[in-house]
ZADO-1210 file (C-alpha; in nm, 4 decimals, padded with zeros to 6 digits):
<atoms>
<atom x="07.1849" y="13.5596" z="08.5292" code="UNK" pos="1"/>
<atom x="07.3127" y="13.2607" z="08.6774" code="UNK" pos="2"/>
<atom x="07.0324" y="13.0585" z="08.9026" code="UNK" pos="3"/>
<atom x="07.1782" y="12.8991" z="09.2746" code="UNK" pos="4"/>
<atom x="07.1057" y="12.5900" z="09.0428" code="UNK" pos="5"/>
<atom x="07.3566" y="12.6486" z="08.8130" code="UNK" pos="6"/>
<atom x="07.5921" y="12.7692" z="09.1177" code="UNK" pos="7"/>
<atom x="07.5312" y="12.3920" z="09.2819" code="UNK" pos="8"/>
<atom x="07.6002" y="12.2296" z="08.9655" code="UNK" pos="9"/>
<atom x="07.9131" y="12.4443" z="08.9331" code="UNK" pos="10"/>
<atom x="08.0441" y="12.3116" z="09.2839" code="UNK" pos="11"/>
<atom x="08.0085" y="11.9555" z="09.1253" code="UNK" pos="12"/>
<atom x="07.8820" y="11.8431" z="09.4673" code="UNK" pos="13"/>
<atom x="07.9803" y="11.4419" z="09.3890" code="UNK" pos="14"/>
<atom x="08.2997" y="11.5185" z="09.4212" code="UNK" pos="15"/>
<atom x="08.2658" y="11.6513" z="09.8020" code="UNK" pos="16"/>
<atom x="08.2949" y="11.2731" z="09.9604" code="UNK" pos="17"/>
<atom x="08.6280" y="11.2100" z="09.7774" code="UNK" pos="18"/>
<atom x="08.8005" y="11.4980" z="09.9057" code="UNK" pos="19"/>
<atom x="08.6911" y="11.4267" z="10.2529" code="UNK" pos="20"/>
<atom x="08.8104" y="11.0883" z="10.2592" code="UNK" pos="21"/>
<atom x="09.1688" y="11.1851" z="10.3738" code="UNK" pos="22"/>
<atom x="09.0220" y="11.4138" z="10.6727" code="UNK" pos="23"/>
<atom x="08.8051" y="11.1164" z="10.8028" code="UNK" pos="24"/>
<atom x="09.0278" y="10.8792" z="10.7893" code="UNK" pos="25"/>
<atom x="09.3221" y="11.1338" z="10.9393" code="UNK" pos="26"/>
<atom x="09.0551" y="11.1712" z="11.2179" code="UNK" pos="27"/>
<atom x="08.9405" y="10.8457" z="11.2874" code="UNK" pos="28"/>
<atom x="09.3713" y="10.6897" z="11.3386" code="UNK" pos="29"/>
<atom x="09.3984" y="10.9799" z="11.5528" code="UNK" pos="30"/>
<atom x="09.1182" y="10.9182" z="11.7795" code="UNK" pos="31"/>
<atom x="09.2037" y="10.5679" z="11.7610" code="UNK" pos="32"/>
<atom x="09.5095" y="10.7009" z="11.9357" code="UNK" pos="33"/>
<atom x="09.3853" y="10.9079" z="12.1902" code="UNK" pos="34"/>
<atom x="09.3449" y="11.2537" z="11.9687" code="UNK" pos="35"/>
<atom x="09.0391" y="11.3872" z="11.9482" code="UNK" pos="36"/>
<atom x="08.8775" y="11.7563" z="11.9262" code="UNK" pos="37"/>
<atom x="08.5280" y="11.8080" z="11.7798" code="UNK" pos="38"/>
<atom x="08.6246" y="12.1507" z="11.5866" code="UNK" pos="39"/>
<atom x="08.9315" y="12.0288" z="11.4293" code="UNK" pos="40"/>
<atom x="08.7219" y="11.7569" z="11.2634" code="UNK" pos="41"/>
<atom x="08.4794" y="12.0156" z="11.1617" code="UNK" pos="42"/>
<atom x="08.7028" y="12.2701" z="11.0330" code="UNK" pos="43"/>
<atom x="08.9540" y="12.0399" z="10.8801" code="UNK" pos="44"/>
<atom x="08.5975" y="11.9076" z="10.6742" code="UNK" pos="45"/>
<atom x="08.4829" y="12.2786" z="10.5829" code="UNK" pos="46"/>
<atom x="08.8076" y="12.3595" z="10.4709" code="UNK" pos="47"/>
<atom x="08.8868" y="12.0583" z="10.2746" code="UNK" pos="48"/>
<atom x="08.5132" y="12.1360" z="10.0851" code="UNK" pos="49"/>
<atom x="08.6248" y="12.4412" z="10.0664" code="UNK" pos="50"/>
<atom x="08.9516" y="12.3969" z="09.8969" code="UNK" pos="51"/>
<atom x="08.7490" y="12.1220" z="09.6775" code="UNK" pos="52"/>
<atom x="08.5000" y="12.3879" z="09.5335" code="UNK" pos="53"/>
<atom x="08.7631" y="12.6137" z="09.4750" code="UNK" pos="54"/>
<atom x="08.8880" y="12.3459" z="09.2762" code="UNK" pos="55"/>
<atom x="08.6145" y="12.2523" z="09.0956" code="UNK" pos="56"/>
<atom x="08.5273" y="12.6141" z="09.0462" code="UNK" pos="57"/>
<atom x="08.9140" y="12.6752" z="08.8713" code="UNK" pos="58"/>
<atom x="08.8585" y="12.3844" z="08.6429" code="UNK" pos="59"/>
<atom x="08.5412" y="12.5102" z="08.5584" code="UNK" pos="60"/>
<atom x="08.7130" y="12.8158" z="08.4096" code="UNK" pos="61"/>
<atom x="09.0629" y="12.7349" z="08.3127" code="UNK" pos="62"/>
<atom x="08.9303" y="12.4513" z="08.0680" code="UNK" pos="63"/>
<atom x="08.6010" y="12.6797" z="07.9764" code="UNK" pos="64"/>
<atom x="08.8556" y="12.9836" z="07.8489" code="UNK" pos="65"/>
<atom x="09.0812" y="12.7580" z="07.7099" code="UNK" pos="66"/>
<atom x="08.8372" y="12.5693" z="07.5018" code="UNK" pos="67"/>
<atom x="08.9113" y="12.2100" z="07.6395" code="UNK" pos="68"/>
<atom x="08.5177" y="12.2075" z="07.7671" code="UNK" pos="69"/>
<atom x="08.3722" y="12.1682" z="07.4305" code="UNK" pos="70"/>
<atom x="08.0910" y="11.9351" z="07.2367" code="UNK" pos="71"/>
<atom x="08.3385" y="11.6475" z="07.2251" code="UNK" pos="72"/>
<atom x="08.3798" y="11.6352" z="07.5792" code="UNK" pos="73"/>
<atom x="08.2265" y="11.3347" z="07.7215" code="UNK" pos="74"/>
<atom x="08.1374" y="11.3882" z="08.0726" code="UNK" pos="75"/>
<atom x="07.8491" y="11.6167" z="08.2374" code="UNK" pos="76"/>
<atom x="07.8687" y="12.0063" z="08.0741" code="UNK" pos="77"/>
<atom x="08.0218" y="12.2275" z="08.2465" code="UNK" pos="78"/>
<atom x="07.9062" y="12.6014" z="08.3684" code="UNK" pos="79"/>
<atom x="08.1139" y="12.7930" z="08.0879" code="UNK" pos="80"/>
<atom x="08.0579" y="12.5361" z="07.8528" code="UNK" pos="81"/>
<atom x="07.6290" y="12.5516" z="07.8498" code="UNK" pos="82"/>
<atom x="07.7148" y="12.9354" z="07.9331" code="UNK" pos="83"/>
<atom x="07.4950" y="12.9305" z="08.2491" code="UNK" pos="84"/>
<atom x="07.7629" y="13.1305" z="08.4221" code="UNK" pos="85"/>
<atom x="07.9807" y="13.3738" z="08.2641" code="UNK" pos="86"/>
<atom x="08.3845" y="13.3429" z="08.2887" code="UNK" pos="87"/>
<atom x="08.3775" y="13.6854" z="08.4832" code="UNK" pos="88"/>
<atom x="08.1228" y="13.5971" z="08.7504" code="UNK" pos="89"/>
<atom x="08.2914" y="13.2482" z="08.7712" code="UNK" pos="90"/>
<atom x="08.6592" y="13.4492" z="08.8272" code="UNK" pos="91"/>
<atom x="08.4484" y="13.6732" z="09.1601" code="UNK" pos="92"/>
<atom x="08.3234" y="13.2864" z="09.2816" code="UNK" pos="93"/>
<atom x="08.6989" y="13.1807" z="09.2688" code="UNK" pos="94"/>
<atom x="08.8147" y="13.4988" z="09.4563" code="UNK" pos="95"/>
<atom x="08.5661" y="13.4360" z="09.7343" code="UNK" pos="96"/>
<atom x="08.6316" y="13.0688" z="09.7904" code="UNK" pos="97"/>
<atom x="08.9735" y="13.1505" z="09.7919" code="UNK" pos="98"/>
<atom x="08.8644" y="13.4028" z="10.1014" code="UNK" pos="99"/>
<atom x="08.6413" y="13.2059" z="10.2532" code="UNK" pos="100"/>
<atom x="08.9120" y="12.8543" z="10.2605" code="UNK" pos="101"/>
<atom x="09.1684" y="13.1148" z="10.3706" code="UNK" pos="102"/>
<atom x="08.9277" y="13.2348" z="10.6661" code="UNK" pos="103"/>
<atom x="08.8424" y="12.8504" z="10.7379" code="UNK" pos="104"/>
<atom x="09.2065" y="12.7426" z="10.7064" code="UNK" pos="105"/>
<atom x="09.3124" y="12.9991" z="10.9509" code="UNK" pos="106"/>
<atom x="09.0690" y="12.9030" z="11.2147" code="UNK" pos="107"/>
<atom x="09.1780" y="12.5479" z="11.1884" code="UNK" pos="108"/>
<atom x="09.5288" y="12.6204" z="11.2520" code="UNK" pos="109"/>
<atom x="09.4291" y="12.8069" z="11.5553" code="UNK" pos="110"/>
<atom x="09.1993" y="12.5724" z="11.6754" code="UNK" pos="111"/>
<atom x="09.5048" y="12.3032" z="11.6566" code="UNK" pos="112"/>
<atom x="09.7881" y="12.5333" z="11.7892" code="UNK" pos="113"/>
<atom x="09.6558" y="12.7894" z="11.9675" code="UNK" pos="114"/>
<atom x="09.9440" y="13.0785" z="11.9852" code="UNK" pos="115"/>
<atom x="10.2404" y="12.8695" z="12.1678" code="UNK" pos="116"/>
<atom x="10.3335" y="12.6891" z="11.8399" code="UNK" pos="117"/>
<atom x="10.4291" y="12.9246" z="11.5932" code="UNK" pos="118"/>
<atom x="10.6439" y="12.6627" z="11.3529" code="UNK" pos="119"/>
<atom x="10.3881" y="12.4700" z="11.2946" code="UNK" pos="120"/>
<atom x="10.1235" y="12.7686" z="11.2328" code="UNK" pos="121"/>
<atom x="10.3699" y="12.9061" z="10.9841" code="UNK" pos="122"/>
<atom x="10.3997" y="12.5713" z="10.8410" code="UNK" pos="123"/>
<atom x="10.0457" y="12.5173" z="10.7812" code="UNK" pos="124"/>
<atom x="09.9922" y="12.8445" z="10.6879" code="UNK" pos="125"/>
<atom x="10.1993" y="12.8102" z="10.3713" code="UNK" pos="126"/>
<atom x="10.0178" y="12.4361" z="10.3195" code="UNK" pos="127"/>
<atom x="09.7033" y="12.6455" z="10.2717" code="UNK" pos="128"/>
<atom x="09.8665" y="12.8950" z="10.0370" code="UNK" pos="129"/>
<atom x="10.0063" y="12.6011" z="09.8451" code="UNK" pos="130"/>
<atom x="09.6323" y="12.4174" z="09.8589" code="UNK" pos="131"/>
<atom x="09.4860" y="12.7584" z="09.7147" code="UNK" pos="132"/>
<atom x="09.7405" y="12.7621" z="09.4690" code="UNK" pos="133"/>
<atom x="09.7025" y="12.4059" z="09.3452" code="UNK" pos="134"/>
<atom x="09.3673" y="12.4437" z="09.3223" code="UNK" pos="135"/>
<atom x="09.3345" y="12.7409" z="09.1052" code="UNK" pos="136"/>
<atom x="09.6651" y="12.6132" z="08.8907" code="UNK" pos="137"/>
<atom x="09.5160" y="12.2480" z="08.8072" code="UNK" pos="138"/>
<atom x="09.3524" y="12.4078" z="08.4818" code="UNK" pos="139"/>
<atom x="09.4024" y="12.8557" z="08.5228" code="UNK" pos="140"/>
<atom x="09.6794" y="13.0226" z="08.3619" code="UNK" pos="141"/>
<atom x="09.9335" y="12.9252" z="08.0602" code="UNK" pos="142"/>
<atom x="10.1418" y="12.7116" z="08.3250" code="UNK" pos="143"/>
<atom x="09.8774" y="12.5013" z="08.4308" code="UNK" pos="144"/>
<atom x="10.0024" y="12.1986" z="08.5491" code="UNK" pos="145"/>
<atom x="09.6632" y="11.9949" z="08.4336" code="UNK" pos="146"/>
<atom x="09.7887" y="12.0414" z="08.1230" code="UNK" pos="147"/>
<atom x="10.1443" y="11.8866" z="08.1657" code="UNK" pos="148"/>
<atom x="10.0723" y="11.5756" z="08.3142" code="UNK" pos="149"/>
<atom x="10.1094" y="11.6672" z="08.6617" code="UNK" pos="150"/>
<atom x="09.7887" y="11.6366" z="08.7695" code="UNK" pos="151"/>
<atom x="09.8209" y="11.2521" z="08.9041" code="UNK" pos="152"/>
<atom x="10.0789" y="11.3800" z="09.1266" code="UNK" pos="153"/>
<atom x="09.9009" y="11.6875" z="09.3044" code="UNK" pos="154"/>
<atom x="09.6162" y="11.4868" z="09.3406" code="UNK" pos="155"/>
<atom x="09.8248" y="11.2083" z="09.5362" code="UNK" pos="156"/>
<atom x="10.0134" y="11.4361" z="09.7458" code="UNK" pos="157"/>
<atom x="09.6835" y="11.6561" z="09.8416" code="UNK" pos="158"/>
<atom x="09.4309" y="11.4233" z="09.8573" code="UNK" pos="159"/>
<atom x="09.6458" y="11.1658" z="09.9936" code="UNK" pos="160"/>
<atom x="09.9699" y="11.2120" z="10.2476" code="UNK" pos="161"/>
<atom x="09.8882" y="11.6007" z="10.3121" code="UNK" pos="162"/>
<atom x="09.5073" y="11.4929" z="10.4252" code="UNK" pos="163"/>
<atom x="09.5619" y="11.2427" z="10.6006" code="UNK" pos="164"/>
<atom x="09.9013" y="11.2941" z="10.7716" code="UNK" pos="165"/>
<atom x="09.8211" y="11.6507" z="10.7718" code="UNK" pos="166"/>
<atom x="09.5036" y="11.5923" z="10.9493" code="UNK" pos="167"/>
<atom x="09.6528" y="11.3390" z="11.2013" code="UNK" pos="168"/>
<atom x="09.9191" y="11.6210" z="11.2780" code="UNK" pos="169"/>
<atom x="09.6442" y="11.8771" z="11.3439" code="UNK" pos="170"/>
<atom x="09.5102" y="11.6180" z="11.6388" code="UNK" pos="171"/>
<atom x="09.8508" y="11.4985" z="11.7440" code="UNK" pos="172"/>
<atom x="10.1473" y="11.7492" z="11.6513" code="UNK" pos="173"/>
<atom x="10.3567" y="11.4497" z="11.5960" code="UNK" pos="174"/>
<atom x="10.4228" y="11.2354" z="11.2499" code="UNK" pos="175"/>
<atom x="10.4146" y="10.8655" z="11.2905" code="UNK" pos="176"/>
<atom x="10.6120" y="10.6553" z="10.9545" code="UNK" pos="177"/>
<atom x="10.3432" y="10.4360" z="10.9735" code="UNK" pos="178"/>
<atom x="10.0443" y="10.6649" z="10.9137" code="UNK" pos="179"/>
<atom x="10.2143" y="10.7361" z="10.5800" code="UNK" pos="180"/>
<atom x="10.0757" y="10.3724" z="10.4752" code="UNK" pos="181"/>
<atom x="09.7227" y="10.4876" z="10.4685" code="UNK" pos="182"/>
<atom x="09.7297" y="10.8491" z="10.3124" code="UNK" pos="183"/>
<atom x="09.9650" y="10.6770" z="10.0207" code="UNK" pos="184"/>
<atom x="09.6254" y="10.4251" z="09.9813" code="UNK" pos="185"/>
<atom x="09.3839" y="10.7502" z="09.9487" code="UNK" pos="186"/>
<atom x="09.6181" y="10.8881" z="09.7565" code="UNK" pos="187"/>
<atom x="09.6506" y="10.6430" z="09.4892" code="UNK" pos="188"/>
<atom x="09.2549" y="10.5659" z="09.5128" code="UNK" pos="189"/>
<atom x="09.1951" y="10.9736" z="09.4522" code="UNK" pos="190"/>
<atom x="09.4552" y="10.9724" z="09.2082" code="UNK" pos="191"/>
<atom x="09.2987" y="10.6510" z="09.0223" code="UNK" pos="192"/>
<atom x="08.9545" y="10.8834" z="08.9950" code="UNK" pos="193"/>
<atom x="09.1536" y="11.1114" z="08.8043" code="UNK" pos="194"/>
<atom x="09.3203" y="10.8538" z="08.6038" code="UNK" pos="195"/>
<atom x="08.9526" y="10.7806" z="08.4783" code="UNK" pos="196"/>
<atom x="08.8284" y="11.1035" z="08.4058" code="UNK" pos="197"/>
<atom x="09.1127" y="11.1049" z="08.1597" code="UNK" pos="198"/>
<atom x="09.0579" y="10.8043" z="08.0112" code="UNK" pos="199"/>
<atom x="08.7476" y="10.9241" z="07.9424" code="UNK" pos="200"/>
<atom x="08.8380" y="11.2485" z="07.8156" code="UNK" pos="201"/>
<atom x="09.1379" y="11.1328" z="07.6221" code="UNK" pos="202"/>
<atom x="08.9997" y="11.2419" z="07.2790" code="UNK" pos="203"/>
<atom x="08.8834" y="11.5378" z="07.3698" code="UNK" pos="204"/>
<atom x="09.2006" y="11.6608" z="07.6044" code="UNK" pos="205"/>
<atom x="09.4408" y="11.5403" z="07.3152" code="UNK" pos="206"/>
<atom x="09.2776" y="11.7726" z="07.0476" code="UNK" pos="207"/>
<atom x="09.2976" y="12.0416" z="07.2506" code="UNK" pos="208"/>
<atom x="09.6439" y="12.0181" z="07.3846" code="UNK" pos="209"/>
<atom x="09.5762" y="11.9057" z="07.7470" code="UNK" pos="210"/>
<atom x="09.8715" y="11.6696" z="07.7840" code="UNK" pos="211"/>
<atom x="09.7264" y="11.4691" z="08.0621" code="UNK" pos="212"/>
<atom x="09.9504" y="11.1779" z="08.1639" code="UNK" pos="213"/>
<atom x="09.7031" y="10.9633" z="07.9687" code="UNK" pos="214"/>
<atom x="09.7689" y="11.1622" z="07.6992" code="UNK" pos="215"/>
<atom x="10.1153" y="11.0932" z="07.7022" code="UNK" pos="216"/>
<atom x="10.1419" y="10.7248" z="07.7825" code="UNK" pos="217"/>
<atom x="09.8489" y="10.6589" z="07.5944" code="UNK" pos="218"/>
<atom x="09.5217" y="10.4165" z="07.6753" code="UNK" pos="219"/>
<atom x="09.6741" y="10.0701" z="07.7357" code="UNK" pos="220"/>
<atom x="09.9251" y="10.2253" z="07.9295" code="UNK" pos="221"/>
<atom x="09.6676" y="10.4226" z="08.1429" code="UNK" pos="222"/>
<atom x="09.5117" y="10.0596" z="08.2573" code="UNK" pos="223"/>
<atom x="09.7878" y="09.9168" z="08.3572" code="UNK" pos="224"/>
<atom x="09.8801" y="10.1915" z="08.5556" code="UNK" pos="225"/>
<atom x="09.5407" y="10.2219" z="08.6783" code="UNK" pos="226"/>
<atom x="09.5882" y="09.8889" z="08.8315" code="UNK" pos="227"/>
<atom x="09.9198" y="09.9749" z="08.9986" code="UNK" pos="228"/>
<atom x="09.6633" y="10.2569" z="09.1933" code="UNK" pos="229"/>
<atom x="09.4019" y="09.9824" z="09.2627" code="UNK" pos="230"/>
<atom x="09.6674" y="09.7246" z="09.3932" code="UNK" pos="231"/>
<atom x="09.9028" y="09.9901" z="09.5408" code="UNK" pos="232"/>
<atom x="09.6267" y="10.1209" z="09.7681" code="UNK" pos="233"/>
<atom x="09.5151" y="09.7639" z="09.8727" code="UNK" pos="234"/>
<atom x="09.8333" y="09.6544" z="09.9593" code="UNK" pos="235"/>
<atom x="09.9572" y="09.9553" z="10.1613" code="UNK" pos="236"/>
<atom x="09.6682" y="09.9413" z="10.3624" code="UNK" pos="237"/>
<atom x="09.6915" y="09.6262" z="10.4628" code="UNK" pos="238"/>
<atom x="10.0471" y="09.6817" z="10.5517" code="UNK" pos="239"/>
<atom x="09.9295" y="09.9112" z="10.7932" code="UNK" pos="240"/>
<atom x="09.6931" y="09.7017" z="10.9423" code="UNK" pos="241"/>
<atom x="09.9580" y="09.4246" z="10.9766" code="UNK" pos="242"/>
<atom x="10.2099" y="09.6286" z="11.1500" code="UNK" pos="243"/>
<atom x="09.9191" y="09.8400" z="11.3435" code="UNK" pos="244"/>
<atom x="09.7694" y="09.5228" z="11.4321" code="UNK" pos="245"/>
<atom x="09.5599" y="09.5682" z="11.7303" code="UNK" pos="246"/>
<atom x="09.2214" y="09.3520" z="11.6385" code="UNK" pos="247"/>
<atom x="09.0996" y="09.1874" z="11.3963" code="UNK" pos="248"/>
<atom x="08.7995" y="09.4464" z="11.3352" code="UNK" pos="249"/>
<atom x="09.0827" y="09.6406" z="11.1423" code="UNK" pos="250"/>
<atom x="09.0157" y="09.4373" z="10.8321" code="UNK" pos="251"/>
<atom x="08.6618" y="09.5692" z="10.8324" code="UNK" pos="252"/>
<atom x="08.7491" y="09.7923" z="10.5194" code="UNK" pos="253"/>
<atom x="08.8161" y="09.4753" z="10.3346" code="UNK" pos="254"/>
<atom x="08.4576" y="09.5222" z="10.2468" code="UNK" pos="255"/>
<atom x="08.5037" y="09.8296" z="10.0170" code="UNK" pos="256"/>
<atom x="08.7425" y="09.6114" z="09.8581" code="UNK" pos="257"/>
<atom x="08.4813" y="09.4417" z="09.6765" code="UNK" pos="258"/>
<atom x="08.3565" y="09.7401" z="09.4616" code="UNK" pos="259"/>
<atom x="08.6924" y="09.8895" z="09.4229" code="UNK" pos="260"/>
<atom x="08.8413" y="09.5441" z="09.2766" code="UNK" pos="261"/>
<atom x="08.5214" y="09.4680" z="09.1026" code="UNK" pos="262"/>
<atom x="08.5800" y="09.8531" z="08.9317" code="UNK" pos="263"/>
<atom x="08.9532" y="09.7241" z="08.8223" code="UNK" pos="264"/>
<atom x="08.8051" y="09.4263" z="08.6477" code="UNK" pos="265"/>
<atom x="08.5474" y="09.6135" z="08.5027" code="UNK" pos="266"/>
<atom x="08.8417" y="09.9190" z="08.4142" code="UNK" pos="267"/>
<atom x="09.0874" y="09.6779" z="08.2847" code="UNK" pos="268"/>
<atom x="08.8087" y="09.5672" z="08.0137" code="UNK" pos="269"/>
<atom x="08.6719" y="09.8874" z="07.9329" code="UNK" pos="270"/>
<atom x="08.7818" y="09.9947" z="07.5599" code="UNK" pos="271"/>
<atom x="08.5211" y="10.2788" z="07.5093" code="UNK" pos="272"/>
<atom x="08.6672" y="10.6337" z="07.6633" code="UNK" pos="273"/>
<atom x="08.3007" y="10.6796" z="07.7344" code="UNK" pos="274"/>
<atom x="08.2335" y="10.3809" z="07.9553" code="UNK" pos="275"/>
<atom x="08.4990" y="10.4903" z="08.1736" code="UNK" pos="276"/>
<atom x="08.2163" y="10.7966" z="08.3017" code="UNK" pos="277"/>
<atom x="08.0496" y="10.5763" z="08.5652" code="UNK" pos="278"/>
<atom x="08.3425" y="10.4060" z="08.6860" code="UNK" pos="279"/>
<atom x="08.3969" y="10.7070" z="08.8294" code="UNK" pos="280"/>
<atom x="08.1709" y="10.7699" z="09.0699" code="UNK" pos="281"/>
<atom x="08.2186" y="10.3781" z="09.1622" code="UNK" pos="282"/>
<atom x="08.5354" y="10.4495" z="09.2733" code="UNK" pos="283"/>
<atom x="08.4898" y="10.7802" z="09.4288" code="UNK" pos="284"/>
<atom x="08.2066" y="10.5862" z="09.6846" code="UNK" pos="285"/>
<atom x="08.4075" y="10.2990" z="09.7178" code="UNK" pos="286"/>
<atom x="08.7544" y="10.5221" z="09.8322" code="UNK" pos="287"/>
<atom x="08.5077" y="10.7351" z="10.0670" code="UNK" pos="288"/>
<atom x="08.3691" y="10.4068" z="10.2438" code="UNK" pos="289"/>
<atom x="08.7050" y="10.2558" z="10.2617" code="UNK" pos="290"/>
<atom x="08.8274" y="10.5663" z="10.4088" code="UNK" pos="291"/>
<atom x="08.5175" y="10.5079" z="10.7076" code="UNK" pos="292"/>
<atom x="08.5155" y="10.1200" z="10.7138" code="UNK" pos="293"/>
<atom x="08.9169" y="10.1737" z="10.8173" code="UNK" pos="294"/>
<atom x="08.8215" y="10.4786" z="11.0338" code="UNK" pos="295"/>
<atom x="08.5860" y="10.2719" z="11.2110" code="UNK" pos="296"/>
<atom x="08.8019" y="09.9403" z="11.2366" code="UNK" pos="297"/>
<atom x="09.0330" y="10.1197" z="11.4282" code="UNK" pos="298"/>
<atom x="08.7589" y="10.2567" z="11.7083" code="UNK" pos="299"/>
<atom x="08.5697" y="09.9564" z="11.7329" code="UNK" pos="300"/>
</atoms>
């Protein structure tokens, strides 16, 4: 019987201040523009954790059934790998987080547009289908796009333009070009956490057929691309801050800069798949406070 230990562990909490990242900072340019609305921010959080879960609940059990969780895997063990929970009660956990984002998704998109604006419902409606879908696909089923090398580029467009433009919609109901700058930045930082985890995993994913795009372009490849992320993200968000310029308390998120280029140096000379395991949490931290340091820049 699994334990609500085993259930936490399962939900791979760490991986909670990533996925926010997009929301806050969506949140923070539109109150720096005049947008702001308590239970949008709330929502648009519970729904993002729950859509992360979800997530991390799918992987859980597409890799476990498939055998890509196995002894040779590097990072932490996973619930249907140490057998803690069983495939079938880890299937009824994905059916209810599916409900439950659904439920939270729904209130969100009433919260933002009430019942005058039924486009944009509609719109967002399918965006939450297509975040429920992604979710579970990552790793479930034989088309599973975790195991074609797509990975780098749902994570990018989820975790990137759709949470923070998406976010800055809910507040605003209007797209700015510019605010494309920033989500591209979390979006190549998120993307760049996955990039590790499959450096890391490279052995392990390649014996077992999961054609990550590190698998395909192999490990020299991966770090250079790796440091088109790093860079790409720095210099888009400075872009924004140049064209946005309003004070020079924007820069403040230079300071996460540190870490995250410190994590490329220390990335770039990395040759062990298994040193690449607590880069990752480095960068997770470092994309979450850059995500608040830019927030708050723009407030101050």
């Amino acid at each position: 019987m699994a334990t609500f230990k085993d259930w936490v562990s399962a939900a791979r909490l760490r991986t909670l201040p990533l996925s926010v990242s997009g929301i806050i900072l969506g949140s923070f340019i539109a109150a720096a523009n005049g947008y702001t609305n308590a239970r949008i921010v709330i929502l648009a959080l519970f729904t993002t954790i729950g859509f992360q879960v979800l997530s991390n609940f799918a992987n859980d059990y597409g890799d476990g059934v498939k055998g890509t969780d196995n002894d040779e895997r590097i990072g932490p063990e996973r619930a249907l790998q140490s057998g803690a929970i069983s495939p079938k009660q880890m299937l009824n956990a994905i059916i209810v987080t599916s409900v439950i984002s659904a439920i939270l998704g729904l209130a969100l998109i009433y919260t933002a547009f009430g019942r005058e604006n039924f486009l944009f419902t509609l719109i967002f409606i399918v965006l939450i289908i297509a975040s429920i879908v992604a979710a579970m696909k990552y790793t479930m089923g034989k088309n599973a796009y975790g195991y074609s090398g797509l990975g780098d580029v749902f994570v990018f467009i989820f975790f990137g333009l759709l949470s923070v433009c998406g976010t800055y919609f809910l507040f605003t109901q209007i797209l700015d070009w510019k605010i494309f700058l920033p989500a591209i930045s979390v979006g190549l930082l998120s993307s760049g956490v996955l990039n590790l985890n499959n450096m890391r995993d490279i052995n392990s994913d390649r014996k077992s057929n999961k054609n990550t795009l590190v698998v395909k372009i192999g490990s020299k490849k991966a770090v250079k691309y790796h440091t088109f992320l790093i860079l790409g993200a720095v210099i888009c968000a400075l872009a924004y801050s140049f064209i946005d310029f309003r004070s020079y308390k924007q820069f403040i998120y230079i300071v996460a800069f540190v870490p995250i280029l410190m994590h490329l140096i220390k990335a770039i000379r990395t040759e062990k798949p298994e040193d690449f395991d607590p880069e990752l949490k480095k960068l997770a931290l470092s994309t979450f406070l850059f995500s608040i340091l830019f927030g708050l820049g723009m407030i101050l």
